[in-house]
gemmi code that builds the backbone of each chain (N, CA, C; Angstrom):
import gemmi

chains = {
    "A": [
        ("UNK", (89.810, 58.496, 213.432), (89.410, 57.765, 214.640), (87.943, 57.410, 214.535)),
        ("UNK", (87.307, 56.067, 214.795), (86.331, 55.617, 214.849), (85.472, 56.644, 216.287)),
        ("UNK", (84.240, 57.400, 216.153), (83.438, 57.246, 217.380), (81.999, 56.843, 216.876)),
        ("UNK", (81.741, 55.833, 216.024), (80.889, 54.772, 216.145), (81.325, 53.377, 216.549)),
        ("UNK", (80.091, 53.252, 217.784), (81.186, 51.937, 217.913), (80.462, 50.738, 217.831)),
        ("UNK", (80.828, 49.372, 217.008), (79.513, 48.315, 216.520), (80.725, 47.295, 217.551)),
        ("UNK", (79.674, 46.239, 217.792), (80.211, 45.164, 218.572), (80.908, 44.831, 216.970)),
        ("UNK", (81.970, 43.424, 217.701), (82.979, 43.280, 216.498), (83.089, 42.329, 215.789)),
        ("UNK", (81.778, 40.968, 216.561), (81.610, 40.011, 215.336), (79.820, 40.068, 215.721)),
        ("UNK", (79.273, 38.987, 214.724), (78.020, 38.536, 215.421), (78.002, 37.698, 214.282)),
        ("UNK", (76.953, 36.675, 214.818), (76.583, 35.501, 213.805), (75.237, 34.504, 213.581)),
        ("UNK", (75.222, 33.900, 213.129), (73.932, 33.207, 212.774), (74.364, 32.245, 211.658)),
        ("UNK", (72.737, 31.374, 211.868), (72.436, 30.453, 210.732), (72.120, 30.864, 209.351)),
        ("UNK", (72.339, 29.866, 208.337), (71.476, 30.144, 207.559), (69.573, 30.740, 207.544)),
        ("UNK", (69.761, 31.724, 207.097), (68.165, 31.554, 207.191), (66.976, 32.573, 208.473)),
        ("UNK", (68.299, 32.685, 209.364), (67.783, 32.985, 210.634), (68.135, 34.678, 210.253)),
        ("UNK", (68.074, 35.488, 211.609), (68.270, 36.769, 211.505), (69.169, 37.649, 212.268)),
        ("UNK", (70.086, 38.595, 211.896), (71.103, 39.414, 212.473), (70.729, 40.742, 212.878)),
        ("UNK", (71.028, 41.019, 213.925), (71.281, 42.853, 213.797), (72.349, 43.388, 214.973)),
        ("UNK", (72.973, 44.353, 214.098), (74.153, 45.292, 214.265), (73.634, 46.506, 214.588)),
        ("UNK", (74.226, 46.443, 215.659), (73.910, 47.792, 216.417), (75.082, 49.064, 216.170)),
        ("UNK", (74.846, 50.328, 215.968), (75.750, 51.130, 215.765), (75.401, 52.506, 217.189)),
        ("UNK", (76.557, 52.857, 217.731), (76.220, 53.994, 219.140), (77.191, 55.125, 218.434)),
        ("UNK", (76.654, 56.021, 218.255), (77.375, 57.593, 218.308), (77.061, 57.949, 219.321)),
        ("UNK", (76.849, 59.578, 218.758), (76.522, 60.707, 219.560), (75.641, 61.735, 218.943)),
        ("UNK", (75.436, 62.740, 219.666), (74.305, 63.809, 219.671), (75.075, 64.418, 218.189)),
        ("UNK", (76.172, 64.713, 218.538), (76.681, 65.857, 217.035), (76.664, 64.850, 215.707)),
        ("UNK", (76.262, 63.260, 215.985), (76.941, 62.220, 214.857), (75.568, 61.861, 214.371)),
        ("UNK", (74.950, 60.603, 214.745), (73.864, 59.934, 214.528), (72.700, 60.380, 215.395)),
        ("UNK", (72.674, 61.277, 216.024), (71.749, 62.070, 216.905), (71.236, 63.068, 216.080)),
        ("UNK", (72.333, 63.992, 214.971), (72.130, 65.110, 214.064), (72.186, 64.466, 212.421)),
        ("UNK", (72.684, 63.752, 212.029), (72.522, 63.021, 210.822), (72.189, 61.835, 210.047)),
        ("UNK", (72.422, 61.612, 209.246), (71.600, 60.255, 208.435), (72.052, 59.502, 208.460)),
        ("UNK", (72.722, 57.732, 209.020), (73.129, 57.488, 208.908), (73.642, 55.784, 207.691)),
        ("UNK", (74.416, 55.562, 207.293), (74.803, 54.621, 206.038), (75.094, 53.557, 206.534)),
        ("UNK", (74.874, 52.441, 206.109), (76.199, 51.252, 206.638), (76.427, 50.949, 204.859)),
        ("UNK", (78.283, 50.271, 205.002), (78.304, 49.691, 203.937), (78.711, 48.145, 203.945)),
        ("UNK", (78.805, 47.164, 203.212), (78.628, 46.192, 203.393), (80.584, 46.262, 202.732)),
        ("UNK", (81.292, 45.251, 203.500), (82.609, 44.630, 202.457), (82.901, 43.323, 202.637)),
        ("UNK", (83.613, 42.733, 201.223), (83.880, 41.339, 201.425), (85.098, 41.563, 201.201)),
        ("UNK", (85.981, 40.437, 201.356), (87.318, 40.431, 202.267), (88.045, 40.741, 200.414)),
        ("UNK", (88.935, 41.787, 200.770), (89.492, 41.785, 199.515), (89.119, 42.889, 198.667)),
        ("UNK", (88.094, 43.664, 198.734), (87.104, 44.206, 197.625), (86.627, 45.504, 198.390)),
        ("UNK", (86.155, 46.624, 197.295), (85.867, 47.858, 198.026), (84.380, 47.804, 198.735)),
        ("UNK", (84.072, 48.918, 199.792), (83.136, 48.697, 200.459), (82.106, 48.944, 199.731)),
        ("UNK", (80.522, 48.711, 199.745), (79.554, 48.653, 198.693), (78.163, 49.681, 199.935)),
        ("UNK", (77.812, 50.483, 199.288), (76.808, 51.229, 200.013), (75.209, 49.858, 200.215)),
        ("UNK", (75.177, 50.048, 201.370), (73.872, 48.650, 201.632), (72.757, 49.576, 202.155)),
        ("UNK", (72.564, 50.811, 202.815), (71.683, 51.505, 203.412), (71.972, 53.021, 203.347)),
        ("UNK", (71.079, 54.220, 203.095), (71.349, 54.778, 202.759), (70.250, 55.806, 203.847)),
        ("UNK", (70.397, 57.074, 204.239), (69.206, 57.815, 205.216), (68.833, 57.152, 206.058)),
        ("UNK", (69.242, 56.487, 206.703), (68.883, 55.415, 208.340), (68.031, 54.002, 207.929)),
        ("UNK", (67.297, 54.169, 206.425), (66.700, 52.796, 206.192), (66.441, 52.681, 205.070)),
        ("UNK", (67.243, 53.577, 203.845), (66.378, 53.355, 202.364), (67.662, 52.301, 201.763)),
        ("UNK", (67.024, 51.280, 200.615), (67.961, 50.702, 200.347), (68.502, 50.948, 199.070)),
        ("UNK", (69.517, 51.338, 198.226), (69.737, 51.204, 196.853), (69.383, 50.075, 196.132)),
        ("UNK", (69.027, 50.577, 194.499), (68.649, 49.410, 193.673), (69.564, 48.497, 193.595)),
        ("UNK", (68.643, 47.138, 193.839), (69.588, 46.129, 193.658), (70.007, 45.263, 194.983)),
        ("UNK", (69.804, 46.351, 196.019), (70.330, 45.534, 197.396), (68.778, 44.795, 197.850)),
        ("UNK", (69.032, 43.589, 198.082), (67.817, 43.095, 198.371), (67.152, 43.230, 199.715)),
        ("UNK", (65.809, 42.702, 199.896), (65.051, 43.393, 200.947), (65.367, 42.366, 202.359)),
        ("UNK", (66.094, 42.206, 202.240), (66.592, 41.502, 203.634), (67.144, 42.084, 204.376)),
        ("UNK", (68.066, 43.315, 203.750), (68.475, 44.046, 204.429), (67.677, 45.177, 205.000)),
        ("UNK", (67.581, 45.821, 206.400), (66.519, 47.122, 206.628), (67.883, 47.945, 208.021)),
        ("UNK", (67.123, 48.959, 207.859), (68.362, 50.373, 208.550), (67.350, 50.878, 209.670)),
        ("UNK", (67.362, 50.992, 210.862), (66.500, 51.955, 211.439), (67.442, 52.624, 212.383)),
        ("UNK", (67.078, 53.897, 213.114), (67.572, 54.376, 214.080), (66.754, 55.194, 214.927)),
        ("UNK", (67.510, 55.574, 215.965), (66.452, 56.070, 217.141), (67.611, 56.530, 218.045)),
        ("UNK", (67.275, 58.131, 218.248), (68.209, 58.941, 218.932), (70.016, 58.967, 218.751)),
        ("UNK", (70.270, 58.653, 219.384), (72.272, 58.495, 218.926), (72.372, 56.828, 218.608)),
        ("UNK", (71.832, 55.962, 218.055), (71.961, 54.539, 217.671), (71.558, 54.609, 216.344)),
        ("UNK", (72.034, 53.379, 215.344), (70.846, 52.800, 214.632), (71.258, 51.082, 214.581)),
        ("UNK", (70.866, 50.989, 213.673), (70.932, 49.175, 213.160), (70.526, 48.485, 212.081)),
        ("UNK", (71.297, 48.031, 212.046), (71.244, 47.030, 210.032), (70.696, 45.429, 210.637)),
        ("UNK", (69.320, 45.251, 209.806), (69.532, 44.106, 210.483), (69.118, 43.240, 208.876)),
        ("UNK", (69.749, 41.996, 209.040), (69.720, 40.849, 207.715), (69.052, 40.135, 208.515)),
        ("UNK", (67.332, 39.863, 207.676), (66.762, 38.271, 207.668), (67.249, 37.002, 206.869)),
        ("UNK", (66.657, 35.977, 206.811), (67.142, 35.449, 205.632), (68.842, 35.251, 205.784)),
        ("UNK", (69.166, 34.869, 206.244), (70.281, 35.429, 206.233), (71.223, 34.279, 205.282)),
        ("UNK", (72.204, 34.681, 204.255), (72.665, 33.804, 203.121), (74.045, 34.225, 203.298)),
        ("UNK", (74.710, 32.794, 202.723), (76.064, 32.697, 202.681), (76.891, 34.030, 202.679)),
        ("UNK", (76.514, 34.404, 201.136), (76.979, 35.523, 200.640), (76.848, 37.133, 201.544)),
        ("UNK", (76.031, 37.155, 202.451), (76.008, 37.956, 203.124), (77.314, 37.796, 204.617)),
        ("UNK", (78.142, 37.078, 204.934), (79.481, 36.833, 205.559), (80.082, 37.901, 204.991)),
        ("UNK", (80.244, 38.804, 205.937), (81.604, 40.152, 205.175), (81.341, 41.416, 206.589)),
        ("UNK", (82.683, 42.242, 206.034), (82.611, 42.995, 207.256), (81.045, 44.098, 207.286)),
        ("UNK", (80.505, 44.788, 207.869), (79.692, 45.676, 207.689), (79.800, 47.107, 208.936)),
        ("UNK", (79.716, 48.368, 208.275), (80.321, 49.602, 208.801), (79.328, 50.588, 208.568)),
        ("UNK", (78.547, 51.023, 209.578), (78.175, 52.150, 210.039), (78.327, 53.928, 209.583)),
        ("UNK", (78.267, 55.132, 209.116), (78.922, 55.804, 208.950), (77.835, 57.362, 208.909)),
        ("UNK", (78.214, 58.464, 209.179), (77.775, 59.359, 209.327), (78.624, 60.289, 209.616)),
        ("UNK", (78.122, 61.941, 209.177), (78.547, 63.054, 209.172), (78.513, 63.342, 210.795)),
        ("UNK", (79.711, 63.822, 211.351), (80.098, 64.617, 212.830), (80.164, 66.037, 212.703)),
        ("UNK", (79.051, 66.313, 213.449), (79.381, 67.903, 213.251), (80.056, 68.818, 213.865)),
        ("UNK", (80.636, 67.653, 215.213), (81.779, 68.775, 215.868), (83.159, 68.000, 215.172)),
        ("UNK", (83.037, 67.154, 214.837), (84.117, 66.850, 214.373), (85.020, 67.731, 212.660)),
        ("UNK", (83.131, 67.630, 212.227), (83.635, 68.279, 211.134), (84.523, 67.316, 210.219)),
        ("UNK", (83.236, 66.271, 210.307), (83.715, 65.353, 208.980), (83.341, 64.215, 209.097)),
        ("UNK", (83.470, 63.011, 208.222), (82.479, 61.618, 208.204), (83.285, 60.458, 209.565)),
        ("UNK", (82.681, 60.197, 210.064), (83.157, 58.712, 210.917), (82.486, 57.693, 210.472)),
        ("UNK", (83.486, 56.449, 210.888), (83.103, 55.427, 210.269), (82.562, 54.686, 211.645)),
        ("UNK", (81.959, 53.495, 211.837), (82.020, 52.296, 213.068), (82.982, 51.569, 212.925)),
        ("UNK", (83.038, 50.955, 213.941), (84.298, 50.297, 214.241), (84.878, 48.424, 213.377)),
        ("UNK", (83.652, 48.139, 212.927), (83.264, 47.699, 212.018), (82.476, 46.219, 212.421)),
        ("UNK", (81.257, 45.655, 212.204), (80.975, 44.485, 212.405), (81.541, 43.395, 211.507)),
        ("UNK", (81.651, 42.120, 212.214), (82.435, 40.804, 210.716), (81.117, 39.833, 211.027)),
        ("UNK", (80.330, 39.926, 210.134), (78.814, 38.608, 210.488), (79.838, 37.983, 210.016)),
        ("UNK", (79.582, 36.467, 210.119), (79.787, 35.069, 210.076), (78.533, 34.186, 209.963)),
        ("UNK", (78.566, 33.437, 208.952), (77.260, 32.761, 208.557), (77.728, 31.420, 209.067)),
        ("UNK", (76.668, 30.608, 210.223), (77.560, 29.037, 210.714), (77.279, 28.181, 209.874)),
    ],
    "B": [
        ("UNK", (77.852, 53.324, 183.068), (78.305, 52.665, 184.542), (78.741, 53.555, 184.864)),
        ("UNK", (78.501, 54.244, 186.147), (79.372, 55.052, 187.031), (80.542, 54.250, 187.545)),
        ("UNK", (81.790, 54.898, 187.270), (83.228, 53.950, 187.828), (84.098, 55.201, 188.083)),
        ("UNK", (85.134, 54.718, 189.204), (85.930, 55.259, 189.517), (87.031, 54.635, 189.786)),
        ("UNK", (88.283, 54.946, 189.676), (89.603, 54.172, 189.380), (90.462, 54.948, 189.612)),
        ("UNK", (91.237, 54.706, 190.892), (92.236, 55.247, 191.324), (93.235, 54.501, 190.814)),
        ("UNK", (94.423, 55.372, 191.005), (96.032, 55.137, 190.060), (96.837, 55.616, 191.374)),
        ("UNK", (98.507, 55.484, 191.327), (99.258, 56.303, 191.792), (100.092, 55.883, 193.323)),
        ("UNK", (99.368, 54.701, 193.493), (99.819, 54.187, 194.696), (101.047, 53.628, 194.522)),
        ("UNK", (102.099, 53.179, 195.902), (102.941, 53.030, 195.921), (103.667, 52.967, 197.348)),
        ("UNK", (105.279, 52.854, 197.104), (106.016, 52.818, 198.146), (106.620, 54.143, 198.195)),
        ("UNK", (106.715, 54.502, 198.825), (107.203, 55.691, 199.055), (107.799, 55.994, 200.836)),
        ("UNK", (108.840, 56.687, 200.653), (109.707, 56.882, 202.474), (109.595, 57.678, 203.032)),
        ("UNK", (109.369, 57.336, 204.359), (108.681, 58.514, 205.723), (109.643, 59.674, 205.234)),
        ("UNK", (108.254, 60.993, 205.401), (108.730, 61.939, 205.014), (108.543, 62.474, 203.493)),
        ("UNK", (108.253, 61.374, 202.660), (108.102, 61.531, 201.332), (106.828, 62.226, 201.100)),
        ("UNK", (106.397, 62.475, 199.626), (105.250, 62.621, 198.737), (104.976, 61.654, 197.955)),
        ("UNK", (103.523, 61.816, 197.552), (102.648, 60.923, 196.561), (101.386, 61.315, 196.310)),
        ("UNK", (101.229, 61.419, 195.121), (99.827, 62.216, 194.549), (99.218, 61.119, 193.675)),
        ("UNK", (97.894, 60.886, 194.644), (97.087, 59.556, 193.949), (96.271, 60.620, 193.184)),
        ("UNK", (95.488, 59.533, 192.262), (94.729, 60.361, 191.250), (93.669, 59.415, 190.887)),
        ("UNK", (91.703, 59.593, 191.206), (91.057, 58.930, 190.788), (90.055, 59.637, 189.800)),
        ("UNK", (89.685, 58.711, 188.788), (89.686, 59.221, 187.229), (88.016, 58.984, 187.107)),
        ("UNK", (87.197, 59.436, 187.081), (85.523, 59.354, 186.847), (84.778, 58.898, 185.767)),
        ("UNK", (84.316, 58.453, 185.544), (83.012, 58.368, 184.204), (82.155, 57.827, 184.770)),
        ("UNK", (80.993, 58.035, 183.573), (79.416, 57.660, 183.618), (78.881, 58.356, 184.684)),
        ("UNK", (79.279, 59.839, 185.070), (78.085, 61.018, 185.657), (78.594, 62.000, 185.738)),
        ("UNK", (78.079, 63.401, 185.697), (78.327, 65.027, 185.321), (79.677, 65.186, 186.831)),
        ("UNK", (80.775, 64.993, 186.268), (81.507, 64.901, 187.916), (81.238, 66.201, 188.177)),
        ("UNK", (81.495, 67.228, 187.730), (81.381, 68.606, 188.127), (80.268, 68.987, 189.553)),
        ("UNK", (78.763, 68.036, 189.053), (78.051, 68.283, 190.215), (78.280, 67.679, 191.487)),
        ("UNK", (79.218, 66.708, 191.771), (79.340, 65.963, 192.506), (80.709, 66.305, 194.190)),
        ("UNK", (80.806, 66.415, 195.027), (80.868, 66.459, 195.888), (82.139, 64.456, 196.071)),
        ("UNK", (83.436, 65.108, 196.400), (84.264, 63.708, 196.271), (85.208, 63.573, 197.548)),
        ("UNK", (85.425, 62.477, 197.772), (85.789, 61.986, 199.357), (86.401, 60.884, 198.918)),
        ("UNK", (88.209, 60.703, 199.812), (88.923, 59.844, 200.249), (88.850, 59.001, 201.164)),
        ("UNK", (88.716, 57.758, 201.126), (88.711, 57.080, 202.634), (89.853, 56.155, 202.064)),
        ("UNK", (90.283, 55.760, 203.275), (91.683, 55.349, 203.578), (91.436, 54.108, 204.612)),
        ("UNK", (92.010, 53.118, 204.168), (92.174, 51.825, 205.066), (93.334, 50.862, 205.277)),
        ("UNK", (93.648, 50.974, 206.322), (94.909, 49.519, 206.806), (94.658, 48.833, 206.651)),
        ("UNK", (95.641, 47.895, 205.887), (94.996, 46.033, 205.981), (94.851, 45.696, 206.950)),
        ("UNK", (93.610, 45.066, 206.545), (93.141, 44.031, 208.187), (91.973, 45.178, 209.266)),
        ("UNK", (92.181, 46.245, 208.942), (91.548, 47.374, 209.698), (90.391, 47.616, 209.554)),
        ("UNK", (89.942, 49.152, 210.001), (88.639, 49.790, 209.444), (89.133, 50.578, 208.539)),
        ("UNK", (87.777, 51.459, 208.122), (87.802, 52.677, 207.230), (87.429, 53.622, 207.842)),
        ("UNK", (88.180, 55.070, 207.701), (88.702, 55.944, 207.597), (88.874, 56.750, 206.845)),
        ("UNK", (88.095, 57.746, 207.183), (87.638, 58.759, 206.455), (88.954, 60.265, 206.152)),
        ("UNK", (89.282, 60.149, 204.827), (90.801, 61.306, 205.058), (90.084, 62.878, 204.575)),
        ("UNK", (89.370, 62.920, 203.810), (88.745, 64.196, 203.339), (87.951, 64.381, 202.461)),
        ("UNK", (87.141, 65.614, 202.053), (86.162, 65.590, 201.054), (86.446, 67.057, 200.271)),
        ("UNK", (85.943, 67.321, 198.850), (86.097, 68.436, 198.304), (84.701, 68.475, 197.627)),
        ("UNK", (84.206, 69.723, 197.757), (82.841, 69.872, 197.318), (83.075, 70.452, 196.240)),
        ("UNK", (81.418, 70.796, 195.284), (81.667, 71.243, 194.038), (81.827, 72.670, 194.003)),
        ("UNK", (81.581, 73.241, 192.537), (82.295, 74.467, 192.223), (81.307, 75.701, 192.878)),
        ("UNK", (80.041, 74.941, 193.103), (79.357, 75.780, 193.782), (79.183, 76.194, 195.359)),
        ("UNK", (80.445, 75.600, 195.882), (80.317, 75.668, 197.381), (81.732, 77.140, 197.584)),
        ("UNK", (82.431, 77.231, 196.885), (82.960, 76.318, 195.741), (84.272, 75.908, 196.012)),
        ("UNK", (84.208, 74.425, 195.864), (85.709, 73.340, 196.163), (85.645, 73.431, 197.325)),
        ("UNK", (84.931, 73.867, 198.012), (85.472, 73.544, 199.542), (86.250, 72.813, 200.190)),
        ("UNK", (87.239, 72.635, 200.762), (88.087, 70.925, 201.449), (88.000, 70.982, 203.059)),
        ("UNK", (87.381, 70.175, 202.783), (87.612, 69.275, 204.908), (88.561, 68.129, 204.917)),
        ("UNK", (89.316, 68.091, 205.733), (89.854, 67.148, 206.346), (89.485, 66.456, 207.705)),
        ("UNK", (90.343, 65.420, 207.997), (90.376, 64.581, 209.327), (91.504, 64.961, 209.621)),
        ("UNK", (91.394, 64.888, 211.155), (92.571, 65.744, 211.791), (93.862, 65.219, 211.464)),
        ("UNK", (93.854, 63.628, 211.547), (95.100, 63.225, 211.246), (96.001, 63.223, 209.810)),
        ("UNK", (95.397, 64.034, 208.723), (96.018, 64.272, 207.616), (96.143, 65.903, 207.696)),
        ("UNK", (95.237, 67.047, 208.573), (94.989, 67.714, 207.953), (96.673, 68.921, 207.999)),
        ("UNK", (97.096, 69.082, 207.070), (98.311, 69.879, 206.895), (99.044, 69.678, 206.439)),
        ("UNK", (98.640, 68.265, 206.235), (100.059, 67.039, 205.108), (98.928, 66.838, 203.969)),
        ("UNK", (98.258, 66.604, 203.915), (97.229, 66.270, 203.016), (96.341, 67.316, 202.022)),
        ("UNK", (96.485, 67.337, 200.378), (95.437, 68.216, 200.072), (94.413, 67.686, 198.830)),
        ("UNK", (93.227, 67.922, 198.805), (92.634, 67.368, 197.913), (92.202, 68.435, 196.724)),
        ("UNK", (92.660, 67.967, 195.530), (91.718, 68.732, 194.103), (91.179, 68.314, 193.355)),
        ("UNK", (90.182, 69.099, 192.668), (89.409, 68.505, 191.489), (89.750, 69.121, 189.821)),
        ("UNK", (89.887, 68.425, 189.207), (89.566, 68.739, 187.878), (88.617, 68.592, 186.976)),
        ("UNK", (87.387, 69.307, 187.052), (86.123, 69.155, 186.493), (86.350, 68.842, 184.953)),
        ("UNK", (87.578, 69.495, 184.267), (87.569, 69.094, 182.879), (88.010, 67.395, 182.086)),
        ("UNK", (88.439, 67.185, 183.537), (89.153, 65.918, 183.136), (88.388, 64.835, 183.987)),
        ("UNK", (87.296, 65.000, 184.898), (86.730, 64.136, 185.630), (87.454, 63.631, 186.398)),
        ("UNK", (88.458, 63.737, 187.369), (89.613, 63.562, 188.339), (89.437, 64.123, 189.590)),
        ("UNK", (90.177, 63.383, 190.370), (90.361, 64.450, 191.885), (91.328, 63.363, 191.714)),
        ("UNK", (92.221, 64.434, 192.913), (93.617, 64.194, 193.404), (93.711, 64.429, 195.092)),
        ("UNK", (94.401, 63.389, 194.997), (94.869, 63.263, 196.726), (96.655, 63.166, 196.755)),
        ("UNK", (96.897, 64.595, 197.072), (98.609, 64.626, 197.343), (98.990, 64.620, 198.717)),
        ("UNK", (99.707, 64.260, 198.880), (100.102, 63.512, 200.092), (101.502, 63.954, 200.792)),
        ("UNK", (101.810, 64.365, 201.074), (103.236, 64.989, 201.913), (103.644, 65.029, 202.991)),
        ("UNK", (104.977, 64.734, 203.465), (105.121, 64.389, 204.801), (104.696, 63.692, 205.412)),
        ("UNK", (104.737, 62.160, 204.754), (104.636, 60.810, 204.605), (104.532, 60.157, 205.864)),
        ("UNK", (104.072, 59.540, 206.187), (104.475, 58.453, 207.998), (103.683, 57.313, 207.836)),
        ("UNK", (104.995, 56.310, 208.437), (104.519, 54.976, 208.501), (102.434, 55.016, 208.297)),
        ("UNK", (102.231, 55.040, 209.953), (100.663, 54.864, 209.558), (99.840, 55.523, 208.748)),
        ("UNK", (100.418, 56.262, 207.450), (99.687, 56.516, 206.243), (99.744, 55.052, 205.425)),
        ("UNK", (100.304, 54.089, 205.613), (99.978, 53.030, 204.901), (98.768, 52.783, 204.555)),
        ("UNK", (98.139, 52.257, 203.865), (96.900, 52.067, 203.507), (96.562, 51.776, 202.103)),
        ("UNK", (94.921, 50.967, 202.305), (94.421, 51.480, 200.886), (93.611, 52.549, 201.128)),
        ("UNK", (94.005, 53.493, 199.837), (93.088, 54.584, 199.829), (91.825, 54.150, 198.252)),
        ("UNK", (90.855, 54.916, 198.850), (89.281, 54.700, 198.228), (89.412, 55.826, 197.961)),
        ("UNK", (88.965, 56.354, 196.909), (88.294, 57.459, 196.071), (86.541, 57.238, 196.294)),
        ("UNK", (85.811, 57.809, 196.498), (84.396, 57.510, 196.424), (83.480, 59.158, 195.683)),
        ("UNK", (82.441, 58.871, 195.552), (81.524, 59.942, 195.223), (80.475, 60.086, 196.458)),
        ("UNK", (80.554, 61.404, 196.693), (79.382, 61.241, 197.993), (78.130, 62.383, 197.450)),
        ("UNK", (77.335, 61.637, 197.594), (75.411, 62.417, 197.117), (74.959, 62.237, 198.771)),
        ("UNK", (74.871, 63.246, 199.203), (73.771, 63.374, 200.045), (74.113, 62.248, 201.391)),
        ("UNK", (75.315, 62.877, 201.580), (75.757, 61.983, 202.719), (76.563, 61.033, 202.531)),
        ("UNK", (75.895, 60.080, 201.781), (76.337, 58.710, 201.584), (77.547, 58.506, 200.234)),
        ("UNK", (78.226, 57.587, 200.116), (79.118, 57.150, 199.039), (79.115, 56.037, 198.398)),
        ("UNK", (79.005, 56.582, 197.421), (78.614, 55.794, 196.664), (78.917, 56.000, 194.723)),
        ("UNK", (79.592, 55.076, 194.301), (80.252, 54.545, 194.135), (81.142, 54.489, 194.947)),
        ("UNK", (82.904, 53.475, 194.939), (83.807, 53.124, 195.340), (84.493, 52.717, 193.969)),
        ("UNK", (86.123, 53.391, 194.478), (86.903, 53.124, 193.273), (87.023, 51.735, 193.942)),
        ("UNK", (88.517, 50.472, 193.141), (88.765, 49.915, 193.856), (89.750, 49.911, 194.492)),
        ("UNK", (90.708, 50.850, 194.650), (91.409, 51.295, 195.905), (92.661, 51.019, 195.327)),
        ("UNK", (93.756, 51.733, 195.424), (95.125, 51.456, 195.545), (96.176, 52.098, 196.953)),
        ("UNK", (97.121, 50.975, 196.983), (98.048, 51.163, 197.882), (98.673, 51.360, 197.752)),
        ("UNK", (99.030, 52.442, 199.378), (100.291, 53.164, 199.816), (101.180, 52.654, 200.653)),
        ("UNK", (102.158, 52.548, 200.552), (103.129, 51.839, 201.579), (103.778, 52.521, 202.050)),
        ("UNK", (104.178, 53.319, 203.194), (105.139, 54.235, 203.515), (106.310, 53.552, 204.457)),
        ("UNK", (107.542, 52.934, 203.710), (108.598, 52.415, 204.728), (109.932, 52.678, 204.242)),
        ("UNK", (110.765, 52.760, 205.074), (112.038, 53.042, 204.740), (113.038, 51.866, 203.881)),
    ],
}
model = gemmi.Model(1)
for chain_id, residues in chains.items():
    chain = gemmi.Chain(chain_id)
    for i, (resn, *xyz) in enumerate(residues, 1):
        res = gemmi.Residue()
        res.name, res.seqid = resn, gemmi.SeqId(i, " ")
        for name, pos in zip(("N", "CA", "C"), xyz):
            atom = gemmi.Atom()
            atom.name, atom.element = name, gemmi.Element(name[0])
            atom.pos, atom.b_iso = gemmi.Position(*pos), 0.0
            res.add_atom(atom)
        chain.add_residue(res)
    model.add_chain(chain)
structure = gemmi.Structure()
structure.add_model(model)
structure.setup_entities()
């Protein structure tokens, strides 16, 4: 069961800028680090943020992670074709006692 | 290259078994800490369980909705983990992901094979 929950589309221009909001809780993103991963339709999900804002090699700097209390957010400047795909939220629950995902955002590039 | 490649998917009937199996190279799997996520077409992802390394040692967590039908193992000699599956139901359909998790996050991703559970 999802208890991150991201609105379920959002969109923009070329060029312009996005951000995805992610809401837990105190035991979720209140107590841990949280990831988003990026997917394109068809294909496995790809780690895009990693500890609330570090990025892996290779992911470019358009992408940035921040958070603050039980939230965080991925946000894309620049924003390019290739960046259209679903994007998902994710962190360790500690009453749950195990990883949740968000519910998932779908950007759309117009 | 770190890669991971799951095998084993299939059709299989409510009530049944199926033991997926994802196969490792390019890093020491032994130190590594490994997690299933599971997805419906068209859906989200879904997290089914994790098995830690030999120093915890093997530990397994589940998500509630597998946990008692579901078990996960590792084979450090062969660079593998296994996800067996029992007592099958429709909404186990899915693709299931094999991933590696460091420090929270996952990373790599196999590329997933499917389960179909229908009569």
């Amino acid at each position: 069961q999802s208890v991150l929950t991201q609105l379920p589309s959002a969109s923009a221009t070329p060029g312009q800028r996005v951000t995805i909001s992610c809401s837990g809780s105190s035991s979720s993103i209140g107590t841990n680090p949280v990831n988003w991963y990026q997917q394109h339709p068809g294909t496995a999900p790809k780690l895009l943020i990693y500890s609330n804002n570090q990025r892996p090699s290779g992911v470019p700097d358009r992408f940035s992670g921040s958070k603050s209390g039980t939230s965080a957010s991925l946000a894309i400047s620049g924003l390019q074709s290739e960046d259209e795909a679903d994007y998902y939220c994710a962190t360790w629950d500690g009453s749950l006692n195990g990883y949740v995902f968000g519910t998932a955002t779908k950007v759309t590039v117009l | 290259e770190v890669q991971l490649v799951e095998s084993g998917g299939g059709l299989v009937q409510p009530g049944g078994s199926l033991r997926l199996s994802c196969a490792a190279s390019g890093f020491t799997f032994s130190d590594y800490w490994m997690d299933w996520v599971r997805q419906v077409p068209g859906k989200g992802l879904e997290w089914v369980g994790q098995i830690r390394n030999r120093g915890v040692p093997y530990t397994t967590n589940y998500a509630a909705s597998v946990k008692g039908r579901f078990t996960i193992s590792k084979d450090d000699s062969k660079s593998s983990v296994f996800l067996q599956m029992d007592s099958l139901k429709i909404e186990d359909t899915a693709v299931y992901y094999c991933t590696r998790e460091n420090w929270y996050r996952f990373d790599p991703w196999g590329q997933g094979t499917l389960v179909t559970v229908s009569s």
